[in-house]
Each structure stands twice: as structure tokens, then as C-alpha cells.
N, C-alpha and C positions, 0 to 999 in steps of 0.2 A: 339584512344581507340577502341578494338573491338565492331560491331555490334551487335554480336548474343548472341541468347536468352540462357538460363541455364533452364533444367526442374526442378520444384520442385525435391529435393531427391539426385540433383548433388554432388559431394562431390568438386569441384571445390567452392574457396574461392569467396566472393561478390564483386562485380564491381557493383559500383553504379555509375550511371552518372547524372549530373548536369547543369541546363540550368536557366539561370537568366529569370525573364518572366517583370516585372518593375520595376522601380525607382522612390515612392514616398518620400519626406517628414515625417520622422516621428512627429505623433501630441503631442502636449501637454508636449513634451520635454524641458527641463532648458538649453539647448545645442542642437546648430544646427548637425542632425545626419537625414543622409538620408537611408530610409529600401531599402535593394534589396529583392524584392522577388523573391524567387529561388523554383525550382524545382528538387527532388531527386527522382532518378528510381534506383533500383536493379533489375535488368530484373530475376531473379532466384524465386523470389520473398520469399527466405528465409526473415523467422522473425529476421529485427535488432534490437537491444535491446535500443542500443542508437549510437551515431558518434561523437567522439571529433573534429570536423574539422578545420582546419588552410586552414584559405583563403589571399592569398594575390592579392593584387588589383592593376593591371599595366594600364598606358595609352597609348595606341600605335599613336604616334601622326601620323605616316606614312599613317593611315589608313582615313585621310580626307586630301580636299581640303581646301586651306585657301586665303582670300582676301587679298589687297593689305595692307589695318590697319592691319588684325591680321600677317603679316610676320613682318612688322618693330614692333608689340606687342612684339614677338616673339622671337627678335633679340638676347636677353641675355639669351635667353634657347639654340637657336639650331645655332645663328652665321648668318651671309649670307646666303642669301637663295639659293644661287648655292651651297653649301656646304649641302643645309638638304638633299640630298642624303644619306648621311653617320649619319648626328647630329640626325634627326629624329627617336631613337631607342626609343625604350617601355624601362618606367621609372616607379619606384613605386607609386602607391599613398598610398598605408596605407595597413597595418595589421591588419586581424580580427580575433578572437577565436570565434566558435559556436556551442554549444551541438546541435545535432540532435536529438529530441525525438525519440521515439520508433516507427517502422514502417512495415508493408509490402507490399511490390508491389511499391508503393510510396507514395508522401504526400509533401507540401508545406512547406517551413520556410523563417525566415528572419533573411538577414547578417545586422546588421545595423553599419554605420560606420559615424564617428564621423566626423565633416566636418570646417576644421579651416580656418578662411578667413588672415591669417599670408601670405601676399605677399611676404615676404623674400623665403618660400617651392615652390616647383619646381611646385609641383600638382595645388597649387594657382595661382602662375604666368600664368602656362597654363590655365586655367578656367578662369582668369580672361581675360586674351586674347581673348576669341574665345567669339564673341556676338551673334553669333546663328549657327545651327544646331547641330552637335553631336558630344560628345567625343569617341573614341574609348576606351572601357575597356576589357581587360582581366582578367579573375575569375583562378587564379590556385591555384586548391586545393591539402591537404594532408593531415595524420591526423589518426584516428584509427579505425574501425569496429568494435564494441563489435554485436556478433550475435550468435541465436542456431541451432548446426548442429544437425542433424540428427536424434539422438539423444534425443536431449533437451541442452545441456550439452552447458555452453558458450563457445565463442571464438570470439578471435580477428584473423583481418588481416587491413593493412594496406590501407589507400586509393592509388587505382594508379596513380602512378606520372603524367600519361598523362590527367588525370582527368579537365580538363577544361572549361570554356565558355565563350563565348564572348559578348559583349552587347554593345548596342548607346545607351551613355546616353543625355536626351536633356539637352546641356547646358541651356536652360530656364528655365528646373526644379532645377539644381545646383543655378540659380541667382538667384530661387523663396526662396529658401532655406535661402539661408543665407542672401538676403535682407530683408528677414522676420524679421531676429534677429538683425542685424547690416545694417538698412536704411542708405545707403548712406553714408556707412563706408569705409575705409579699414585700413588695420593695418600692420605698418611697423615699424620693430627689430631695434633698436639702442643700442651704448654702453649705459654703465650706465654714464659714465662721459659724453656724450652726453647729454642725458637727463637731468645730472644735470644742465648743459653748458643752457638749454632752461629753466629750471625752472627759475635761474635765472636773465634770459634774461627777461623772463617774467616777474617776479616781482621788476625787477629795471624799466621796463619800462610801469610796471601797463597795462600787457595788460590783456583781460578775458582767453585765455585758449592757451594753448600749440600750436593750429592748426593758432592762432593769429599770434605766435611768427614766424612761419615757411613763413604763407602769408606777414609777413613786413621783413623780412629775401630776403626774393625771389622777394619780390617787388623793393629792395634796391640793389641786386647783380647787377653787370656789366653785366651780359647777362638773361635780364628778360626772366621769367617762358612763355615757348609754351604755348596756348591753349590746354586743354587735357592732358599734358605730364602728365606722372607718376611718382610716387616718389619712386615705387619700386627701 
């Protein structure tokens, strides 16, 4: 994205650019959802009126180092770890829609995105993997400009494609998050005739709850449960 500045008056369309600044926790939420607070410049400093913006949010796993637990974590995302040469490509985590209020010169918002702890999702499995330092994230945005030229008179233009940023999020603030809501939880997708396969089990064998059925399940197979292993 270009550097330079637009004078008040330009007849040149707005280029706003965009820079993540943290990643809190949103309060008081029914639903674990973490705010990005972002930063929006139009260096021209024309009045925008409002920004429909479309952000999509990627994890670049390329962009960190990992220990010896989180590469076998890992194993069912990116393969052998001689091979995450190639496996370790930026993958999505999620979709946001965000009005921009009204603005000039620039001014503060929040993307806030909704944060499912479903270990079956790619964005979970990786977060769940990595027990400390940072995720790599990519912000690319796009989306609409409503603003007034010159005039007064509205007008759109489109955000540019190259419109970007990049951020480390601490995975400790991701664990804060959603251990908040689900202590020493997680949640993994099964058929429904699965499911039913367990209720059953359950209640012919009077046990208290589903998570019962799977520990005398696993306690009983021919090759008893690791330490730690996951059941993703």
C-alpha cells in the first residue's frame, strides 16, 4: 500500500489504512468473543461518512517457532514436521462485517470476533496446540468507502485490496478467553448415531454423564489412553 499523503482538496479517491493495536477479551458477553482494537488513518483526511468493512482473519503458522509438544500437537494440521516447509500456509480463522463510523483524519474501532472452542476447526486445533507465546494473524480487509468530495456531494470507493495488517496475538490472552467460559473444557463433533451409541452406553450402564462413558470406554480398550493425549 502506498505511503504518501493526499492534501485536503485532492480529487484522488481515499485510501485508508489500518493497523490492529490489541487483543482484549470482550466484557460482559453471553459468548466468548475477543475485541481487536484497530486503528483507521485516511491520510487525505477527507470526511468519511461511514466504511462497510469486510475483514477476514488468517493465521500464518510460518511466522513462529514451535517446541517439541506443540509439533506432534500439530501433527494433524500440517503432517511431519520435515514437510511444514510447504504444510505451514496461512489458513482462515473467521469472517467479520464492521460499520465504520463517521470519521476524519482517523479514529479507533472494534473488530470483535466470535471465538469457538470446537476442536474439530483448524483455528482451534491450532490454539489449542501452541501453550505459549504468539499466534501469528493477518487482518485483510475490503469493503466500501461512503465519503464527501469536494463538494459535499457523497461518494463511494472501494477499500484497497492491499489494505492489510498484521498482529501477535498472545495465545495466553486466547486461553484467558475461552477458559473463562468453558473451565477445563473442550468440545469435540461426533455423529449423532455416535452420540446416541453413548447415551445408551450410559444409561444401561448407570453411569453420571457422557465424559464417564468415554473414561470406562478408554479404560477398557486394548491399548489404554496416553497421559495427555487428545481426543481431538
Amino acid at each position: 500500500m502506498s505511503s504518501s499523503s493526499h492534501v485536503v482538496g485532492s480529487s484522488a479517491n481515499p485510501t485508508p489504512r489500518i493497523e490492529i493495536l490489541s487483543a482484549e477479551p470482550q466484557r460482559f458477553a453471553a459468548t466468548p468473543i475477543m475485541n481487536f482494537a484497530a486503528r483507521i488513518t485516511e491520510p487525505s483526511e477527507r470526511e468519511i461518512y461511514t466504511i462497510a468493512l469486510s475483514c477476514q482473519v488468517n493465521i500464518d503458522p510460518a511466522r513462529r517457532s514451535y517446541d517439541e509438544n506443540a509439533r506432534a500437537a500439530l501433527f494433524d494440521l500440517f503432517g511431519e514436521p520435515e514437510r511444514w516447509g510447504a504444510t505451514t500456509r496461512s489458513f482462515m480463522w473467521t469472517q467479520v462485517d464492521v460499520l465504520v463510523k463517521s470519521f476524519r483524519g482517523s479514529q479507533t474501532f472494534d473488530i470483535p470476533v466470535s471465538c469457538s472452542f470446537d476442536t474439530e476447526l483448524a483455528a482451534v486445533k491450532f490454539f489449542y496446540s501452541v501453550t505459549d507465546g504468539e499466534v501469528p494473524l493477518t487482518f485483510m480487509f475490503s469493503g466500501t468507502v461512503f465519503y464527501r468530495d469536494d463538494s459535499g456531494g457523497l461518494r463511494l470507493t472501494q477499500v484497497p485490496w492491499s489494505c492489510d495488517a498484521r498482529f501477535e496475538m498472545p495465545v495466553s490472552t486466547w486461553r484467558g478467553l475461552v477458559d473463562h467460559f468453558y473451565p477445563n473444557r473442550a468440545w469435540v463433533g461426533v455423529q449423532r448415531e455416535t452420540l446416541d451409541a453413548l447415551r445408551a452406553y450410559r444409561q444401561e450402564n448407570g453411569l453420571p454423564s457422557l465424559e464417564a462413558c468415554v473414561k470406562e470406554l478408554l479404560a477398557g480398550a486394548d491399548r489404554p489412553a496416553r497421559a495427555g493425549e487428545r481426543l481431538a
